[in-house]
C-alpha positions as CSV (number, residue, x, y, z in Angstrom):
1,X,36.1,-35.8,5.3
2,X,33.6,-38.3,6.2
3,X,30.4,-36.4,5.1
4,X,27.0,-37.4,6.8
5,X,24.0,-38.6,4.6
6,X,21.7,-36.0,5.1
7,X,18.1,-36.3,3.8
8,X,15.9,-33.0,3.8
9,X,12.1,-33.4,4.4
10,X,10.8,-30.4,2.2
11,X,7.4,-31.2,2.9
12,X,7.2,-29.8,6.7
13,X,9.1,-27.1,6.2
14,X,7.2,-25.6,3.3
15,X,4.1,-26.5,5.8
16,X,6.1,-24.5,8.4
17,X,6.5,-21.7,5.7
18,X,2.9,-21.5,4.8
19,X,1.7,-21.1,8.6
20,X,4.7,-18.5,9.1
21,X,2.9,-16.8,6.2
22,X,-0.6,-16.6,7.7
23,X,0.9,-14.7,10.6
24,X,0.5,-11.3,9.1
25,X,-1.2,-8.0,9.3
26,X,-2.3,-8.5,5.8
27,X,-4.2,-10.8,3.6
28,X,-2.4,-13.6,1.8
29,X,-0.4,-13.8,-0.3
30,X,1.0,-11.1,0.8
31,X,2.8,-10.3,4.2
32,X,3.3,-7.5,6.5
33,X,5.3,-8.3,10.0
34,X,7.0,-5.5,11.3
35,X,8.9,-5.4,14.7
36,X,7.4,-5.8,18.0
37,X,3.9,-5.9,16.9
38,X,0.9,-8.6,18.2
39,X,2.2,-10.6,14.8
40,X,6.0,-10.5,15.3
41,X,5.1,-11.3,18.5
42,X,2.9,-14.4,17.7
43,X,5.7,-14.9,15.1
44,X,8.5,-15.4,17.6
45,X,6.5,-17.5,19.9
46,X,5.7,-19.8,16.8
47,X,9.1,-20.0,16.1
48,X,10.5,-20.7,19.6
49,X,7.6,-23.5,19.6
50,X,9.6,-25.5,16.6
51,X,13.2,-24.9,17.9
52,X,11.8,-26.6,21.6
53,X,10.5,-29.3,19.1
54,X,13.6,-30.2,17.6
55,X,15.6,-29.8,21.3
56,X,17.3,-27.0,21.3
57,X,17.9,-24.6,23.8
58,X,16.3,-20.9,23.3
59,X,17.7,-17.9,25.0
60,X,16.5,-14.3,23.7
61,X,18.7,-10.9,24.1
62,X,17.6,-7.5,25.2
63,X,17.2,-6.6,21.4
64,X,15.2,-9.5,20.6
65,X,17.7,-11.6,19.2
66,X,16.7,-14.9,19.5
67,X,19.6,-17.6,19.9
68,X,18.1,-21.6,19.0
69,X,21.9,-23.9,20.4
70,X,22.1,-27.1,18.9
71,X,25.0,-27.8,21.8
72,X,28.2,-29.5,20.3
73,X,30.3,-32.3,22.3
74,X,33.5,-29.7,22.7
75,X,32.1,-27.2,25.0
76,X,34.6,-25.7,25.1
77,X,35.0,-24.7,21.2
78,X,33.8,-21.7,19.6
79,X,30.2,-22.1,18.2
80,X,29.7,-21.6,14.7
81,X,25.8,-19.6,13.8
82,X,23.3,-19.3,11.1
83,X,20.5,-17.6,10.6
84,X,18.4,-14.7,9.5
85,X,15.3,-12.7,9.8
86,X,11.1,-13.4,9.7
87,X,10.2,-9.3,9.8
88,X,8.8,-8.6,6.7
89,X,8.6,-5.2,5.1
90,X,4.5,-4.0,4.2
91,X,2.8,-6.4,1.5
92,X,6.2,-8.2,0.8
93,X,6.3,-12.3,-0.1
94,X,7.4,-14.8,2.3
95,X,10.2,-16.4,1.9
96,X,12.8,-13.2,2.3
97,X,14.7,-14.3,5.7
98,X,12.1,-17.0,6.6
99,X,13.8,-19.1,4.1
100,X,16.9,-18.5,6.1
101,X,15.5,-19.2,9.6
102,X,13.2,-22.4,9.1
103,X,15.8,-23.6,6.4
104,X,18.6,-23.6,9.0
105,X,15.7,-25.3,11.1
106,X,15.4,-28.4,8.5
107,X,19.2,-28.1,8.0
108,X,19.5,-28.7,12.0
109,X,17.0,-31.5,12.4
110,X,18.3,-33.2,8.4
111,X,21.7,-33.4,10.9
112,X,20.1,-34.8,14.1
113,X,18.2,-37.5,11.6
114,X,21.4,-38.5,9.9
115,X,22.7,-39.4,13.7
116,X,26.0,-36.8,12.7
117,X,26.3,-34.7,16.0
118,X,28.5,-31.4,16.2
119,X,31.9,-30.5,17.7
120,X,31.3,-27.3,17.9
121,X,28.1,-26.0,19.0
122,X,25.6,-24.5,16.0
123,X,23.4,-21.2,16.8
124,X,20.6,-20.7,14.6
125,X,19.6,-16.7,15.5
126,X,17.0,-15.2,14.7
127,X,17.7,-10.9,13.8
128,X,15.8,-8.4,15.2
129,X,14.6,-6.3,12.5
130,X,16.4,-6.7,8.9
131,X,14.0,-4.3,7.5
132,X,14.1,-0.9,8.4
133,X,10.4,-0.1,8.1
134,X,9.8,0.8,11.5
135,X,12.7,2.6,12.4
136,X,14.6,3.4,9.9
137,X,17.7,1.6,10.2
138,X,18.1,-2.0,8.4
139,X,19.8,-5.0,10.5
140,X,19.2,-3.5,13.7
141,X,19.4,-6.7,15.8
142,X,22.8,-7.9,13.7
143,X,24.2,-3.7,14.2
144,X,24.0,-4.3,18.0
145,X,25.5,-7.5,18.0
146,X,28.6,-6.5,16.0
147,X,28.7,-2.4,17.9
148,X,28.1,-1.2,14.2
149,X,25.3,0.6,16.5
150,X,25.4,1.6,19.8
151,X,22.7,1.0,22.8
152,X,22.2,4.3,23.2
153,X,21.9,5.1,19.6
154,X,19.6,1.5,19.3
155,X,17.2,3.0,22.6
156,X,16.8,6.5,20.8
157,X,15.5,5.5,17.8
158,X,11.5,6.6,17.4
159,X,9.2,5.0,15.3
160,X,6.3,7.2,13.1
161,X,4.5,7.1,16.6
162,X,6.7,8.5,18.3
163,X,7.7,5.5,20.1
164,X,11.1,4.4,21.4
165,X,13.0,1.6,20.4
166,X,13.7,1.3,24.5
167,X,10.3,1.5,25.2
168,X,8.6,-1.1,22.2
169,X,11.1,-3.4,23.3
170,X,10.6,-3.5,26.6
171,X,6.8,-3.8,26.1
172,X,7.7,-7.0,24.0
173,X,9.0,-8.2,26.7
174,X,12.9,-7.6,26.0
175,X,14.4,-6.9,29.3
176,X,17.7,-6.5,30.3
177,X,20.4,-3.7,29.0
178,X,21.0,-3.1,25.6
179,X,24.8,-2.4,26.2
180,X,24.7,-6.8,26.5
181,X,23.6,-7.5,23.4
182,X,27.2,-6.8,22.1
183,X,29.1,-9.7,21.6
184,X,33.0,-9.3,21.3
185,X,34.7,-10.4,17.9
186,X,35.7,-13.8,17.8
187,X,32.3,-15.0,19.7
188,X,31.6,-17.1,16.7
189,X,34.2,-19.4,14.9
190,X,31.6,-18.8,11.3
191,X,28.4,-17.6,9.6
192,X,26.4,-18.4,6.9
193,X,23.2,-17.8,5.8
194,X,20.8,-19.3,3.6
195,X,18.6,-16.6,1.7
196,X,16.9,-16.7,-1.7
197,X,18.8,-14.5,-4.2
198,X,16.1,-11.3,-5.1
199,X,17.2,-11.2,-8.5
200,X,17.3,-12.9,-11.8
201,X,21.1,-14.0,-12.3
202,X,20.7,-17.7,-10.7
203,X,17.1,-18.1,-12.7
204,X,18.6,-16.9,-16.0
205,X,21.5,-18.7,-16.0
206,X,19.3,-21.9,-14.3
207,X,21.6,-22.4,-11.5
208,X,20.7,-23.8,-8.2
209,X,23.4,-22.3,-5.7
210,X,24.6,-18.4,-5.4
211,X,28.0,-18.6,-3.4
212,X,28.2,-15.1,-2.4
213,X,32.1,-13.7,-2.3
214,X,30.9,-9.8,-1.6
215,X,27.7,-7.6,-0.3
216,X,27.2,-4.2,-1.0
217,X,27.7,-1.8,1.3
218,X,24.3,0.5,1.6
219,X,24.5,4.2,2.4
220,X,21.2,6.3,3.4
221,X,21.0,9.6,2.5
222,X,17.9,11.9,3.9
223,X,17.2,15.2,1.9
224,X,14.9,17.7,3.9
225,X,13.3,20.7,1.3
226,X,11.2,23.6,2.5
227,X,9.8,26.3,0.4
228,X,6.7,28.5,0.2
229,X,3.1,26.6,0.7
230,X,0.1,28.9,-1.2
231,X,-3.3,28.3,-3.2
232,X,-2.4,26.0,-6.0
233,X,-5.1,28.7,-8.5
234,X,-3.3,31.7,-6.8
235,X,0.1,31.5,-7.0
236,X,1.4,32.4,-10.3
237,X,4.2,30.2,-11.5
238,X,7.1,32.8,-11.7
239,X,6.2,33.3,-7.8
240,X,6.7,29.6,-6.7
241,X,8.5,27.8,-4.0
242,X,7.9,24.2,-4.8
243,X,9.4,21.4,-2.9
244,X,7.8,18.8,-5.0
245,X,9.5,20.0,-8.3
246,X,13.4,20.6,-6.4
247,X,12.9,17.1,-5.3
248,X,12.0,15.8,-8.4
249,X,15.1,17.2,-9.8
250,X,17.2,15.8,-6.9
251,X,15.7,12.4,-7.8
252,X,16.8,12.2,-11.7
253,X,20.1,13.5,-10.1
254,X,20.0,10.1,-7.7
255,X,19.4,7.7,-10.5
256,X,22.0,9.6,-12.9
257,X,24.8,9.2,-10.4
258,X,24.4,6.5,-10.0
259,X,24.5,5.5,-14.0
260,X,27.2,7.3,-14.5
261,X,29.4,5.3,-11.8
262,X,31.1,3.2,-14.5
263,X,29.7,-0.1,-12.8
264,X,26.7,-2.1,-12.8
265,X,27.3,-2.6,-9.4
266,X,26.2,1.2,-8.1
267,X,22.5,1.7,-7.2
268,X,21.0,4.6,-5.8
269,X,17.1,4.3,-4.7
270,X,14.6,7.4,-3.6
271,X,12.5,5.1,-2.0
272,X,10.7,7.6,0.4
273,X,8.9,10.4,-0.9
274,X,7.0,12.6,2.0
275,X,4.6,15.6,0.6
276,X,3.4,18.3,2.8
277,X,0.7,19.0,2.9
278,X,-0.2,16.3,0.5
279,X,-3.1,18.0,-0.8
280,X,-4.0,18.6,-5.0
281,X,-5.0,22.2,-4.7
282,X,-1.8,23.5,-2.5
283,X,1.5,24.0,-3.7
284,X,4.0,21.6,-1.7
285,X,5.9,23.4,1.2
286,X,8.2,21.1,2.5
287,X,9.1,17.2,1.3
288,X,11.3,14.6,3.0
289,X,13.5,12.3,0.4
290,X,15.1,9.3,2.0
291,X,18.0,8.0,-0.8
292,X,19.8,4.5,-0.8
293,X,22.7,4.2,-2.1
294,X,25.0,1.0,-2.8
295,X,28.2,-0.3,-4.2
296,X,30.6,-3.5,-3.2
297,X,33.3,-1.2,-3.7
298,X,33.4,1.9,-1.0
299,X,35.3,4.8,-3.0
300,X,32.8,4.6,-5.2
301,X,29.9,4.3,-3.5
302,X,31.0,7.1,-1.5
303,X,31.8,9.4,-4.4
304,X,27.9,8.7,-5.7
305,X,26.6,10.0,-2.1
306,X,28.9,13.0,-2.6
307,X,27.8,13.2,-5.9
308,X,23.9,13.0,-4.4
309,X,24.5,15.6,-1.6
310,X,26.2,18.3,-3.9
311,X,23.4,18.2,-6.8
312,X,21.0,18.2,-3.9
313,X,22.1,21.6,-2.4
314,X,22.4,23.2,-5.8
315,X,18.8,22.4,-6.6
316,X,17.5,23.5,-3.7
317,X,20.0,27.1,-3.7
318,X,18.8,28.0,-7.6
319,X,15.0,27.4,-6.4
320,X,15.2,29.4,-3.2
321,X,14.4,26.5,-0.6
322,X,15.8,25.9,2.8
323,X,18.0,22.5,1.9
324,X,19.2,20.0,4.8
325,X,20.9,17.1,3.9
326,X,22.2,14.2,6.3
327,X,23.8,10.6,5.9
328,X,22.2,8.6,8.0
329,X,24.1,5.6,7.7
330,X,26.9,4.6,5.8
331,X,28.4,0.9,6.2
332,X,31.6,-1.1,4.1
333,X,31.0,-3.6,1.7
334,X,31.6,-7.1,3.2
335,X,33.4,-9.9,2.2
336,X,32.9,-13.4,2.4
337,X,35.5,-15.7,4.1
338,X,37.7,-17.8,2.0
339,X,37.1,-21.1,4.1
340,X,33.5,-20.4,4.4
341,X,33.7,-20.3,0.4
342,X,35.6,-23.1,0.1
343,X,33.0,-24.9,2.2
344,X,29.5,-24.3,0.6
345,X,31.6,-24.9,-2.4
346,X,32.8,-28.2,-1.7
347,X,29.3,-29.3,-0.4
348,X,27.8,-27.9,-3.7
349,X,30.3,-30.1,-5.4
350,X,29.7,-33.4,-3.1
351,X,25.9,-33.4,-3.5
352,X,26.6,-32.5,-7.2
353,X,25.1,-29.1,-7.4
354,X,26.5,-26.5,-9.8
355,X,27.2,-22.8,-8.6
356,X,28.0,-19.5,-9.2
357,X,30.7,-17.4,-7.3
358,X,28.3,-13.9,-7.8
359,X,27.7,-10.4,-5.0
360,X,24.8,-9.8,-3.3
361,X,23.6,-6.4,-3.9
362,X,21.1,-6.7,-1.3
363,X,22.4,-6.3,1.9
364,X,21.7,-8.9,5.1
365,X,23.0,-9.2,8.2
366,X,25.5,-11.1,7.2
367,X,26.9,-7.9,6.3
368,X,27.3,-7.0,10.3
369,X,27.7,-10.4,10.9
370,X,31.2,-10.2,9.0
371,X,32.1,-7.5,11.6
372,X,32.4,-10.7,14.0
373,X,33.3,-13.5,12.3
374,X,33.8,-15.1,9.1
375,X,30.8,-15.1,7.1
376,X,29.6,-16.4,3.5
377,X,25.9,-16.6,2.2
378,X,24.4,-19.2,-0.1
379,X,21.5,-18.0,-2.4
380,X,19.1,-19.8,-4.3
381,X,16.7,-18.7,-7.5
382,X,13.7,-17.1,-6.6
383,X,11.0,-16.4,-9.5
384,X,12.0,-13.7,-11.8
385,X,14.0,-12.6,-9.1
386,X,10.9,-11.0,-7.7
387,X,11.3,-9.8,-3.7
388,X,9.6,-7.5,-1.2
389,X,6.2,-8.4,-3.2
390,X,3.3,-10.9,-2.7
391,X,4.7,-13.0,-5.6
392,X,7.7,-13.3,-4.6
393,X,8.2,-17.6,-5.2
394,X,11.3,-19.9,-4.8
395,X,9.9,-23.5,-5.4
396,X,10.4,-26.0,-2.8
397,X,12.8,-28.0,-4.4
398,X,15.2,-24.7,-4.8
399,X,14.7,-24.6,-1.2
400,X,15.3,-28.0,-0.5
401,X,18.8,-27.8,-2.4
402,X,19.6,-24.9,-0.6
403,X,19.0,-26.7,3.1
404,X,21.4,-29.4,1.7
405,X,23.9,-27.2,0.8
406,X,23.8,-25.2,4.5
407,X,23.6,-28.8,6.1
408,X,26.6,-30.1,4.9
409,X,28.5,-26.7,5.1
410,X,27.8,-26.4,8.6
411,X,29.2,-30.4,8.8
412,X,32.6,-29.0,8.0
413,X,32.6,-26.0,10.4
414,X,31.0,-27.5,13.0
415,X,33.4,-30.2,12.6
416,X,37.1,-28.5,12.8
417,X,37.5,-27.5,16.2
418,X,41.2,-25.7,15.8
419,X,41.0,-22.3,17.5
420,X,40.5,-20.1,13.9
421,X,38.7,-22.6,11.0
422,X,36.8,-19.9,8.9
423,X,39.5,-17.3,8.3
């Protein structure tokens, strides 16, 4: 094919990184943005500012999806997308889905500068919500889109104020019905998404380019224990009730489940911990657990959560508590498509980039995405492999290899407009 030259301008978008950055409810370097507040508000609008910049049209859905169209010349060809998320989870780093969003950005406008235009047109969307911090569920925005989650489940949701999904949403301004956010399968021809890799294996082995082939499929799993509250001098030890010490068994039962798997690739995560009443001198009555869970291979990960929930119910019977346990979500692995591959590969290999075929054990919405349409990811080294922290660092030049790479995939699907490219 006849490829584009494509020049990146690092320097504005790091700029554009930095300012995303400052819009936080915390103090640099680290960053807190969580859904539908004043900041992912002024967030949005910041970002809708660039995309009118660079002349494409902006549309937003009822879940807060935002939409960026860089129109094609077929209209009548099925668009490809990329994109990701700028929520950030509390005193995380900033380049975990930003990286992703004003990357695409710098991939769109490289493209426009070059004077290549697309057949098909290019969406660069903007999720709703990749982290789960304020209602629980991860990729909420990318879960509606693909019917992974309903409206009504989506409007039901409650935050730890009490507050509706429906109701935050609307006060963000998000009108409309939820049951239009779905989109039907086939809506988009391809997906990729540019995202830095939040772990080591790229760094170690000092390659630039992560072609994702698989992503883990995550599982939640939320324990409930009650027992007997008392007078931590009073109550003898024979006497006891303790939720605190059941769910510190159930925990050690998590992590050596998950060990004993038979594959590096299981992880299980108590990553919530709620004590009542949380005070030194009274014995805990009742604790909340909240478990992740995650394989690429889905016998497996399931027979961990079993594994979980069984050990779970056992501790709490021998102690004497009352025990609930629930799965609150359980999605499939994904895969990558094989043309989608073959494209960030081939890109990798025309601007003369080594790369690693590798999973992503983090999951994205590309995960849900998949659900839709063929989908592949391209990572790039981060620092240490450091994520979800204020130090969390991928240098500029990592990031401008990576918008390369995107730009010059989304060339070749953007380009082919027979009626399935990306199977």
């Amino acid at each position: 094919m006849s490829w584009p030259r494509v020049k990146v301008n690092v320097s504005p978008l790091w700029t554009e990184l930095e300012q995303l950055a400052q819009i936080s409810d915390v103090q640099p370097p680290a960053v807190t943005r969580i859904l539908f507040t004043a900041n992912d508000r002024k967030a949005r609008a910041f970002l809708k500012d660039r995309f009118a910049e660079a002349s494409l049209s902006v549309r937003e859905d009822p879940a807060g999806n935002i939409f960026a169209r860089w129109h094609g010349e077929d209209a009548q060809a099925v668009p490809i997308a990329t994109g990701s998320h700028i929520d950030a989870v509390p005193f995380s780093g900033r380049y975990d889905g930003t990286v992703g969003v004003l990357g695409a950005l710098e991939a769109i406008r490289a493209l426009q500068r070059s004077g290549w235009r697309p057949a098909r047109s290019i969406d660069l969307v903007v999720f709703t919500s990749e982290e789960p911090t304020r209602f629980g569920i991860g990729c909420l925005g990318s879960r509606l889109l693909s019917g992974s989650l309903s409206a009504e489940q989506a409007a039901a949701l409650i935050d730890s104020e009490g507050k509706s999904f429906e109701y935050v949403r609307r006060q963000a301004g998000c009108t409309g019905s939820l049951e239009d956010v779905r989109v039907r399968v086939g809506h988009y021809a391809a997906f990729v998404e540019l995202h830095i890799e939040q772990g080591r294996i790229l760094e170690q082995k000092q390659l630039p380019i992560g072609v994702v082939t698989a992503i883990a499929g995550p599982a939640a799993l939320r324990v409930e224990l009650t027992g007997e509250g008392g007078h931590a001098g009073a109550v003898l030890m024979p006497d006891r009730k303790d939720a605190l010490c059941a769910a510190a068994e159930i925990i050690l039962a998590a992590e050596e489940a998950a060990k004993g798997s038979g594959s590096p690739d299981t992880v299980a995560t108590t990553g919530v911990c709620r004590v009542h009443p949380a005070a030194i001198n009274s014995i805990p009555s009742k604790i909340t657990l909240e478990i992740d869970v995650r394989d690429i291979d889905l016998g497996r990960r399931d027979q961990v959560l079993e594994q979980i929930q069984r050990a779970a119910h056992a501790v709490g019977q021998r102690r004497g508590l009352a025990t609930e346990v629930a799965v609150r979500s359980a999605d499939s692995p994904g895969r990558a498509g094989s043309k989608i591959i073959h494209a960030i590969q081939a890109a990798c290999r025309h601007l003369g980039h080594d790369y690693l075929s590798m999973v992503s054990r983090a999951y994205h919405d590309s995960l849900f995405m998949a659900q839709l349409a063929p989908t592949g990811m391209i990572f790039i080294p981060c620092r240490g492999g450091v994520s979800h922290r204020p130090d969390e660092y991928t240098s500029p030049e990592a990031i401008g290899v990576g918008v390369e790479v995107l730009a010059l995939t989304l060339v070749q699907l953007a380009s082919d407009t027979s009626e399935n490219p990306a199977s």
